[in-house]
N, C-alpha and C positions, 0 to 999 in steps of 0.2 A: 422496524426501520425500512424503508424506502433505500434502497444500498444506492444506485442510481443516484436518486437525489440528493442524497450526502454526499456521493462523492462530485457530484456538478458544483455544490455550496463549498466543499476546498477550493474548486476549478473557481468559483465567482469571488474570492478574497484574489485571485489575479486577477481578474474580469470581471470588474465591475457591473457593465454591461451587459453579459450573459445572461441569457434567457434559457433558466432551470428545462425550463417545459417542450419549448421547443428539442431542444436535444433529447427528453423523455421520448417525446413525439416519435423520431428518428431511430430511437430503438423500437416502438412500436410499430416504425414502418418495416423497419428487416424482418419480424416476426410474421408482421402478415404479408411479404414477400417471400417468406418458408413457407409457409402456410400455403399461399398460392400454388408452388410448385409441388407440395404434398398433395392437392388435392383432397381426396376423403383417404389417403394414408393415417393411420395413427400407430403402428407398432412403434416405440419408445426406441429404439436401437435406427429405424428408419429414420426417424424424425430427428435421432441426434447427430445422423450422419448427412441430411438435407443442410444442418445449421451448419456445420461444419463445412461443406461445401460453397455454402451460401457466403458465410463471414470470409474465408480463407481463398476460397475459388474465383468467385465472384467477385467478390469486395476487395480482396488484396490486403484483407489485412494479414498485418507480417509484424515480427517481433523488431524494435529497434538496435540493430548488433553495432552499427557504425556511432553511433550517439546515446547510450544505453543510459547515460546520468543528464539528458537533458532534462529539465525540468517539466517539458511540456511531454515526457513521455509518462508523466504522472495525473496528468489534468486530461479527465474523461472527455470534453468536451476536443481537446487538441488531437485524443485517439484517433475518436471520432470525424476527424474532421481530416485528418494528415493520413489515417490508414497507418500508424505505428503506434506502438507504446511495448510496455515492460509486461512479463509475468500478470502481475497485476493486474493492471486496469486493463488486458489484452481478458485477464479471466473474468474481471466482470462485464465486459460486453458479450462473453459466451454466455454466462451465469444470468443476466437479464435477460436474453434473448429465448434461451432456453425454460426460463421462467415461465415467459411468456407462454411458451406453449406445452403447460405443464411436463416436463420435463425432470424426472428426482438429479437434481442437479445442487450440489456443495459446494462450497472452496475447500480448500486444503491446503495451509500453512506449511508448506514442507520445507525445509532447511534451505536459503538461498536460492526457492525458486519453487514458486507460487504455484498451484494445478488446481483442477476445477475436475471433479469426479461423479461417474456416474453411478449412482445408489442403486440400482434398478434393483427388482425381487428376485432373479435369478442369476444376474453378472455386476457383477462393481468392476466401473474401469476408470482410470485416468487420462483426462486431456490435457496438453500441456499445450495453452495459449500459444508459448512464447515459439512454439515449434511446428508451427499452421496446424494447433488441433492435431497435432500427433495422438496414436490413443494407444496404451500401455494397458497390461493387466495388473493390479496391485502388487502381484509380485515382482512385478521386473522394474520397481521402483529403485532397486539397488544400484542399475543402470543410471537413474539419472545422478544419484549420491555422487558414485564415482566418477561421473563428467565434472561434477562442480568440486569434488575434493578429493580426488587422485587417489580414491581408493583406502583413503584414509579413516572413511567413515562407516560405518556399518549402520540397517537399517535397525530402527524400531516402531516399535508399533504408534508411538507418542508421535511420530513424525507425521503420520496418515491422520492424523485426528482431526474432524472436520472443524473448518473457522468461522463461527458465528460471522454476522453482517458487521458489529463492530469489531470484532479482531480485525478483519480486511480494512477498517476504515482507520482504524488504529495504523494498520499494517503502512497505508497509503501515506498516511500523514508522518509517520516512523522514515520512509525511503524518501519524503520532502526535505524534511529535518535532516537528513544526510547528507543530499544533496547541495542544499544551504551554507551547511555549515563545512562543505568541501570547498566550497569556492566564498566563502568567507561573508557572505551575504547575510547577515548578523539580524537586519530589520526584519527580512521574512522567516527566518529563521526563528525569531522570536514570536512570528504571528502564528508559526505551526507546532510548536510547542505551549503557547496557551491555548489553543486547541484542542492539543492531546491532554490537558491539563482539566479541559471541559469534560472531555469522557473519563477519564481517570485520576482523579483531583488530587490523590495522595501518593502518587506514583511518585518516588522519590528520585528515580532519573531524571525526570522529568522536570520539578521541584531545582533539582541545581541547575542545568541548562537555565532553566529561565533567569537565575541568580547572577549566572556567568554572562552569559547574551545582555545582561540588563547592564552591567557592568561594562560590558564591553562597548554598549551604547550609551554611557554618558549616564545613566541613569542610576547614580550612585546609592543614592539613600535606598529604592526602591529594591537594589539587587542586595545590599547588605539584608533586610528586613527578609526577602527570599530565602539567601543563606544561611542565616539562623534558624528560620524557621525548619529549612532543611535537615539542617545540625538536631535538632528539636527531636525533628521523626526520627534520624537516622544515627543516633548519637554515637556508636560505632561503625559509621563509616569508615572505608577505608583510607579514601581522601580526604579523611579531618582535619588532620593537619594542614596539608595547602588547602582545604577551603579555610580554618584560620587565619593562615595568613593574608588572605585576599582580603579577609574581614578586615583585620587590624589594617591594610594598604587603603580600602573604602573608609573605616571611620579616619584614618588618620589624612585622607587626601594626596596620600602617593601610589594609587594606583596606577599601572600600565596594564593592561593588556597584554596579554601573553603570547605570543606566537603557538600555532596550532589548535584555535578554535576551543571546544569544548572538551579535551583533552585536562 
């Protein structure tokens, strides 16, 4: 998978218009703007501190702390373009760029806050996007735990685990579909969870959102048919019950809409 180009094809279900390639382009020009300034450098720890320099110094990008749920800090292409975004898409413009100039370069799904790590053969370290390329040794990953959960958490090793290209694209479409469905936006809400339904078809979260969103948009018969079907995989649910009942309100024609989205 092309991560880039996946994550511009979310960005183009807003944006029509968007031209995939040109924005490819644009990361291939920061790289060979690194490149430039490396010179014939290539020590791996040079070159990931030139990118870092480059994205964060140069370029200004910066984490979005004042607007962190707007939408367009999820869409590669608005990064791109504004010099902000989330954890995320902040790590995959490091994660591309660094690609680019072979660089052993991951993501890393870590609990509430994205990092992008360096594999090298002699030091593994952590960059954190969202913190202009801050860069952590593995172990002082405890540190960021207890910023985001007061100490409540303790590390394991499951949390460092690196994130294939679709986890992240998963991950991307996962923090849309939150967003959506925070401020009650039901139609794109629905466009990002059959999405996530394309990469992982049987995912049973996934499966009711669509059920409930389809219902919520008027689309009665189509969201009963989801719900069962749901019920189908998940026959012990724990929500059986109230997705029953939503059933019997869709076949019988007294459905409402619930206050508090997909809850």
């Amino acid at each position: 998978m092309d991560l880039a180009r996946a994550a511009l094809l979310v960005a183009k279900e807003e944006y029509p218009q968007l031209s995939v390639e040109l924005y490819r382009a644009r990361l291939d020009q920061v790289a060979e703007e690194v490149k430039d300034r490396l010179a014939n450098e290539t020590a791996p720890l040079v070159v990931l501190d030139e990118v870092i320099q480059t994205l964060y110094g140069r370029r200004k990008l910066r984490g979005n702390r004042d607007s962190y749920y707007d939408p367009r800090n999820s869409f590669l292409n608005d990064v791109l373009d504004r010099g902000v975004g989330i954890p995320l898409t902040l790590g995959i413009v490091v994660l591309e760029i660094g690609w680019r100039l072979r660089l052993p370069l991951e993501g890393v799904n870590f609990p509430g806050h994205f990092l992008v790590r360096y594999a090298g053969s002699e030091v593994r370290l952590l960059i954190d996007p969202f913190d202009n390329g801050k860069i952590r040794f593995e172990d002082e990953a405890q540190e960021l735990l207890d910023q985001g959960y007061g100490g409540t958490v303790s590390l394991k090793k499951a949390y460092l685990r690196p994130a294939s290209k679709r986890d992240m694209l998963i991950r991307l479409l996962t923090n849309l579909k939150g967003i959506y469905t925070r401020i009650g936006d039901d139609r794109r809400a629905l466009a990002v969870v059959e999405r996530l339904l394309m990469i992982r078809p049987t995912a049973p979260v996934e499966s009711r959102s669509r059920g409930l969103l389809l219902a919520r948009l008027g689309r009665h018969e189509e969201a009963a048919r989801q719900l069962e079907a749901y019920l189908r995989v998940c026959p012990s649910a724990q929500d059986r019950e109230g997705v029953q009942e939503i059933l019997r309100e869709l076949r019988s024609g007294t459905y409402q809409a619930r206050e508090g989205g997909l809850e």
